[in-house]
N, C-alpha and C positions, 0 to 999 in steps of 0.2 A: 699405853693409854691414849696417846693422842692420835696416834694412827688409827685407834678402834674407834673414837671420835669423831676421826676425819671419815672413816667409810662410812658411820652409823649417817651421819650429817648428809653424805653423798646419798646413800641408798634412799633417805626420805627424799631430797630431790627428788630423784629418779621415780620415784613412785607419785611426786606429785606431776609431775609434770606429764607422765605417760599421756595420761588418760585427758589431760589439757590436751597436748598437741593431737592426739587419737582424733578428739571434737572437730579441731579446727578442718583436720584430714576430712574429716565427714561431710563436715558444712560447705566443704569446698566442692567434694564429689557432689552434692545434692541441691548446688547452689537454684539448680533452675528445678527443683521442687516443693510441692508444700504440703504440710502434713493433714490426713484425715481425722476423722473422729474416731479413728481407731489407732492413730499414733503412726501406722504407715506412711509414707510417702508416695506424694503422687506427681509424674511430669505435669511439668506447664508446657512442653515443649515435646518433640520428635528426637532422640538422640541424631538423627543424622537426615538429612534432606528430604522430604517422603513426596511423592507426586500426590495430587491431590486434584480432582476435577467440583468445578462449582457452575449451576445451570444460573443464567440470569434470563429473568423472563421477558425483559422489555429494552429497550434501550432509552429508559428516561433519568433524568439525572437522580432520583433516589440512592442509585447505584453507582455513584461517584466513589462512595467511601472506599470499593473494591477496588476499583483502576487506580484508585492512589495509591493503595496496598502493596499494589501490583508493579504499577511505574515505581514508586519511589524504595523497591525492595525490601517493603515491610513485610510481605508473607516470606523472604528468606530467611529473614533476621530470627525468624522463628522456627526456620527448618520447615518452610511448606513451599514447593512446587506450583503454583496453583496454574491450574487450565483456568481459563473464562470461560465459558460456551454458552453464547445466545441461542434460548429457546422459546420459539412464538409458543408462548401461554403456560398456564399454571398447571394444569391437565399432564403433557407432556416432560415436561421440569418433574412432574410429581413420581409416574411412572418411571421414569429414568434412576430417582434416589430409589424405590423400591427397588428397583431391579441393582443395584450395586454400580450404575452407571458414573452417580455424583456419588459425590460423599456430602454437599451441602448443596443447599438451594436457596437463593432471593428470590422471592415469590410475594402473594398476597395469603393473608394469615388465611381469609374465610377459606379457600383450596385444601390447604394442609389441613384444617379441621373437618373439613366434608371427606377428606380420605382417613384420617384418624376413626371418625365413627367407624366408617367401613371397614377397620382391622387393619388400618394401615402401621407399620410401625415407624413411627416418626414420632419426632418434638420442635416445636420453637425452643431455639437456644437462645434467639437474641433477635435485635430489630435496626434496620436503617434508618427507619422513618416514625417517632413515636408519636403522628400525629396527621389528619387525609390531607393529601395533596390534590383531593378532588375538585375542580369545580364543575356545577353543570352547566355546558353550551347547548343551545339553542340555534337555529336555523332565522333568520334578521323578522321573519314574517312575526315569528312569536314571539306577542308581548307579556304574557304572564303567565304563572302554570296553570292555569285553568285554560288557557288555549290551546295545552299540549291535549285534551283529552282527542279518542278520535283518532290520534297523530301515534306516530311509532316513535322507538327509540332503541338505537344501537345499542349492545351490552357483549361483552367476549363470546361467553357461551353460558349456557345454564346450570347454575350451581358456583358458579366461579365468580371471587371477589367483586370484579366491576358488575357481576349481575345484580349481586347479593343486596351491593349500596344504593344501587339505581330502585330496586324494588323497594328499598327501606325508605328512598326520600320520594316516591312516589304515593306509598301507604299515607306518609309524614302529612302528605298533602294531601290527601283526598281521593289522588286516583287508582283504580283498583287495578295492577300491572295485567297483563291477557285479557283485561275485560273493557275497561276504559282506555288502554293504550295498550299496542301492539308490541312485542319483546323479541328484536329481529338480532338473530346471531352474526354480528357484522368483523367476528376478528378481534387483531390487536388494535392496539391506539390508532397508530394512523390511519387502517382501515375503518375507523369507525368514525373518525373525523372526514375520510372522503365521503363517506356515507352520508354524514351530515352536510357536505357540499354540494353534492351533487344531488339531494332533495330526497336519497333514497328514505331514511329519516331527519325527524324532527327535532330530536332532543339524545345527547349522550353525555359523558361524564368524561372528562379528558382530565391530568396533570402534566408537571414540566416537562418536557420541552413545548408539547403537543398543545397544552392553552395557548402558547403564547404563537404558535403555527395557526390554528385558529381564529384568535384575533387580528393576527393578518391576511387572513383568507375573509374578514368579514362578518364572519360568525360572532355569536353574542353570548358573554360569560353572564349567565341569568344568574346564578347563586353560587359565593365559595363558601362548599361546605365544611372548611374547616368553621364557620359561624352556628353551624348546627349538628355536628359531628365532634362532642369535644375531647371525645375519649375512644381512640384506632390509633393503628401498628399502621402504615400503607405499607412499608416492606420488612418481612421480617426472614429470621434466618431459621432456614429448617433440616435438622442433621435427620439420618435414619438410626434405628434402634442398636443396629450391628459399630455404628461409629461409635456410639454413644459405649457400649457394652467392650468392646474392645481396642477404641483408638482412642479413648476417652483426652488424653496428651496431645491430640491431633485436634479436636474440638476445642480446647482450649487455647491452643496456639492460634487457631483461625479469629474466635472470638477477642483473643491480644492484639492482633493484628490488624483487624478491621477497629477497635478501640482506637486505637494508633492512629488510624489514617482517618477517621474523624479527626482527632483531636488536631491534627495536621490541618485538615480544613478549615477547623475551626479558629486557627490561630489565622489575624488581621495580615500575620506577615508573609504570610504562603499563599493568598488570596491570586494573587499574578497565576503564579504555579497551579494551582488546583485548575482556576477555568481552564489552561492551559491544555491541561489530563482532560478536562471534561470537552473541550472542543474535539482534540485527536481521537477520547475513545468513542464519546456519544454521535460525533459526527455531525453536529449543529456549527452555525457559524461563532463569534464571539459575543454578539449582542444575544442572543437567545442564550449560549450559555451564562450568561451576565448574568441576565433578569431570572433564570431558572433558578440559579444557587440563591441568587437575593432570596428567591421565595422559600425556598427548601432549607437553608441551613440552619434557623432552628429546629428542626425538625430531627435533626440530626441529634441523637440519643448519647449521653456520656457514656461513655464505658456500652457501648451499645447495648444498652438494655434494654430490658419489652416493659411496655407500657400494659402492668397488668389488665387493669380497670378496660382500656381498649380491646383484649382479650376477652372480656367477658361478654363488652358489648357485642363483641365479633359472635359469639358462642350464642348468643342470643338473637340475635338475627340470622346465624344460619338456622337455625332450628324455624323460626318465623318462615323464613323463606320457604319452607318446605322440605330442606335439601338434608336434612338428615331429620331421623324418624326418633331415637331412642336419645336418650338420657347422655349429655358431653359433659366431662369432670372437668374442671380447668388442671388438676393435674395431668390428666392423660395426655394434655395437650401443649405443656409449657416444661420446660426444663432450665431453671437457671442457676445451675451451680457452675456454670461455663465462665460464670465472666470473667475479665480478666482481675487478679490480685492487686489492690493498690497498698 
């Protein structure tokens, strides 16, 4: 009897406990996943190292969150490779993700939404910047917008972010962009800031580093539109359809990563560090990177997220602009179930 006891007593152990230790086996194999809405599990992560190339369109400190990502081995930590590869403009950056060149892009949102209309397949997953780092400079002759009429002004190219904005606070004002001032395709930043030196135009839109290159060149910051601009993305992150659809693990770990290395910035004790990253990658000396991050680092989004309400406004001046024709969903154009898990 007590032997039949002793097993009876054993074998319930044994049956409790299976299916405990079973769990915990689970939970361990699945540690870096989280479950859907259909009770699957999904990575947050690459099981093992994956290369990964990312376009950056400009070299202005927006794009710090990356090179700290970078420097400080936060895209390994999550099993990602990352290439940087500077690309002069939004245009070529956008091309490159369609064609399977990038897997992500730091860009200007208006770009990715003017190729969106056009069947592009893309989304904003996230944002650097939830908020314009725009101001408009002027040439020292010009004392108020109503002097710009008559006068040209530099903008990338036609249809592309710094177009989009310049037409917006041109309208804002009064003046009607091709008709009361002239819309001269001058390039990136600094080529549009030479432009503005050298007399070729009158008036453009510059942010960090490039305002502050400006005003020591003499030129004059007439209005920062983050005063009348209160709701823009200036840099956000843009995956294509196929990452999205089949590295979905890989989109998340990027968006964890770059979380990261804000949060990293953000913190008062890394402040040394980060300019540091920002001197070596952006290539400014340390008082420009100084004064650049002073100005940018709210801007800098928790958990990098997109600033919907910016998105709309974005959707709504490109259309204004002219640069797409039909009807933009803000679905078509936003994706955030990327961010990272807190």
């Amino acid at each position: 009897m007590i032997k039949k006891k002793v097993v009876t007593i054993f074998l319930f152990i044994l049956m409790v406990l299976v299916p405990i230790l079973s769990g915990c086996s689970t939970k361990a194999a699945n540690l870096n996943s989280q479950p859907t809405a259909s009770g699957q599990e999904q990575k947050s992560k690459p099981d093992k190292l994956t290369p990964i190339k990312v376009a950056i369109v400009s070299n202005t400190t927006s794009f710090l969150p990356l090179y700290v990502a970078d420097k400080k081995g936060i895209f390994e930590k999550y099993n990602l490779k990352v290439n940087l590869s500077k690309i002069e403009g939004g245009v070529l950056a956008l091309r490159g993700l369609q064609a399977g060149d990038f897997q992500f892009i730091a860009s200007l949102a208006e770009s990715t939404m003017t190729s969106v209309a056009e069947g592009a397949n893309m989304k904003i997953i996230g944002s650097l910047s939830n908020q314009t780092l725009y101001s408009v400079f002027v040439s020292p002759e010009i004392k108020s917008i109503e002097d710009l009429k008559g006068k040209a002004a530099a903008v990338l190219q036609p249809g592309n972010g710094v177009d989009i904005v310049m037409r917006w606070w041109l309208k804002k004002h009064g003046l009607e962009p091709d008709k009361d001032i002239r819309m001269i395709s001058a390039g990136a930043t600094p080529a549009r800031l030479a432009a503005l030196r050298n007399g070729q135009v009158q008036v453009t839109i510059l942010q960090p580093p490039n305002d502050i290159n400006g005003e020591q060149a003499g030129m004059k910051r007439l209005v920062n539109l983050s005063d009348e601009l209160n709701s823009y993305n200036h840099t956000v992150i843009t995956t294509s359809g196929p990452v999205i659809q089949n590295q979905p693990e890989v989109a998340r770990a990027f968006m964890a990563a770059t979380a990261e290395a804000i949060a990293f910035i953000k913190d008062p004790a890394n402040r040394k560090e980060a300019i540091q990253i920002g001197i070596d990658d952006l290539g400014n000396d340390e008082e420009i990177t100084t004064k650049s991050l002073d100005f940018i680092i709210k801007s800098f989004p928790v958990d990098a997220k997109i600033n919907v309400e910016g998105i709309k406004w974005a959707i709504n001046a490109v259309k204004e602009s002219g640069s797409i024709k039909n009807d933009l969903q803000l679905e078509k154009v936003i994706d955030e179930r990327f961010y990272a898990k807190r």
